[in-house]
Every structure is written in C-alpha cells, then in structure tokens.
C-alpha positions as CSV (number, residue, x, y, z in Angstrom):
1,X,48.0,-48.6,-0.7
2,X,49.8,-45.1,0.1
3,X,48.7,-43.2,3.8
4,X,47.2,-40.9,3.4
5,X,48.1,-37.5,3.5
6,X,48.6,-35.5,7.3
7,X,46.0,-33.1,7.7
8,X,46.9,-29.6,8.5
9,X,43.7,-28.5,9.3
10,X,44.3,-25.5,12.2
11,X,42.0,-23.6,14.7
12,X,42.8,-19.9,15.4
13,X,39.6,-19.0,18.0
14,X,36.6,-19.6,15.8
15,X,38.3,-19.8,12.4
16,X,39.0,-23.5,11.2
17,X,41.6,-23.2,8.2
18,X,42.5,-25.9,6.1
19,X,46.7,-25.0,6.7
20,X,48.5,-22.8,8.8
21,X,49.7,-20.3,6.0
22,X,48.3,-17.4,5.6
23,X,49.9,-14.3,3.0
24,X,51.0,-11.5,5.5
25,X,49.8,-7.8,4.7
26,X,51.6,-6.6,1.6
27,X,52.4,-6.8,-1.5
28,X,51.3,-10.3,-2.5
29,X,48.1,-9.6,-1.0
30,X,47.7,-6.3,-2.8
31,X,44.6,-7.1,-4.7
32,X,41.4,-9.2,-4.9
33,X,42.5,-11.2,-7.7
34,X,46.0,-11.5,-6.2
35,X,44.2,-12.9,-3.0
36,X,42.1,-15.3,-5.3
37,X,44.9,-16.7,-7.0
38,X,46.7,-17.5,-3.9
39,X,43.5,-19.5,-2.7
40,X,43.7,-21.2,-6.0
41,X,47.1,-22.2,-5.2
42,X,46.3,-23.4,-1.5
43,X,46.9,-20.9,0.8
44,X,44.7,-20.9,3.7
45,X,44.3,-17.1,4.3
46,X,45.3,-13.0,3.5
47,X,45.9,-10.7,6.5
48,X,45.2,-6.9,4.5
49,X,45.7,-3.8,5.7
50,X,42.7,-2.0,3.4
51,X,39.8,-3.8,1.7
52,X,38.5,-1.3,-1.8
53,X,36.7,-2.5,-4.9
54,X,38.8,-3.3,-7.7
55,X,37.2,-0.1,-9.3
56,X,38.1,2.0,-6.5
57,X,41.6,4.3,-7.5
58,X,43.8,3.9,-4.1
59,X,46.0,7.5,-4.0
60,X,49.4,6.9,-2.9
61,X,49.7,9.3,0.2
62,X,53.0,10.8,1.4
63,X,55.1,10.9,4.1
64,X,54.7,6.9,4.4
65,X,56.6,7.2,7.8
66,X,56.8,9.2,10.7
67,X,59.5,9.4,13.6
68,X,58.8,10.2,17.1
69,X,61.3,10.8,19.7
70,X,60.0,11.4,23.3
71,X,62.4,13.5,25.8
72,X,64.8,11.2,26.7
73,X,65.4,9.1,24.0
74,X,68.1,10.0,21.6
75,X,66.8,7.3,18.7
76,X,63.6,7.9,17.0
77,X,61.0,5.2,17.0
78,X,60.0,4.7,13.5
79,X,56.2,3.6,12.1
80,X,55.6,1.4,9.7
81,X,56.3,2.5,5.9
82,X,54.1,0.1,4.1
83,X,54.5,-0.5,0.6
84,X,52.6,2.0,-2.3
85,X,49.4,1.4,-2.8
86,X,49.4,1.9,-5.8
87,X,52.1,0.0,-7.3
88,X,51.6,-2.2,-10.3
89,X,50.8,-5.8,-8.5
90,X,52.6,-8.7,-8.5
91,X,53.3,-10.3,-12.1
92,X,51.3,-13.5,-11.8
C-alpha cells in the first residue's frame, strides 16, 4: 500500500491554504476566470492589484511609471510599471 501523499497544508496568520503557491499580481491573475482556472488547476491563492466585475471596461491609463530623484541622488528611483490592463488575457 503506497504512503500517502505529504500535506502541504500552510498557515499565513489566519489564512490556512491547502499549498504554499499562490499567482503573484499580474498577468496570470488578470481576470476572474483566469483566477478560477488556476484554482481548478491547484493553486492555493491570487495576490491582485484591482478587483472589477467582468463587465466593468478597465481604461488603460498612461504614464505607467514615474521617476523621482531627490537632491542628492544622481539615479532616479523608478515605480512600478505594471502590465496594461487591458491587454487580451492569457490564452488558456
């Protein structure tokens, strides 16, 4: 009779998840149904940076970065560029 298999289960404060991976804030995670399918497929979690309907049109906003340099510094710190909103999501 086989062992059986490890459990991964994991504990971040409060939140019990059945693994440790989670889809980080991006593309991948672009969409309800791209979240959904990922479930399906065993991930544990989706970290997003905005939650919309399906229905809702998301504008793609520009500039999608900004430099800042303070007196002293001769290299600009950059923010983050993100990824378009509004690009076609990933082919599943």
């Amino acid at each position: 009779m086989p062992a059986p298999a490890p459990s991964l289960e994991t504990t971040v404060g409060s939140l019990t998840l059945k693994n440790p991976f989670l889809l980080a804030s991006g593309p991948p995670a672009a969409s309800g149904e791209q979240i959904r399918r990922a479930f399906r497929l065993g991930w544990a979690g989706a970290v997003t940076k905005t939650i919309v309907p399906d229905t809702m049109e998301i504008r793609d906003v520009s500039p999608r970065f900004a430099a800042w340099k303070d007196g002293n510094s001769r290299s600009p710190s950059w923010g983050s560029a993100g990824y378009p909103a509004g690009r076609t999501p990933l082919s599943t």
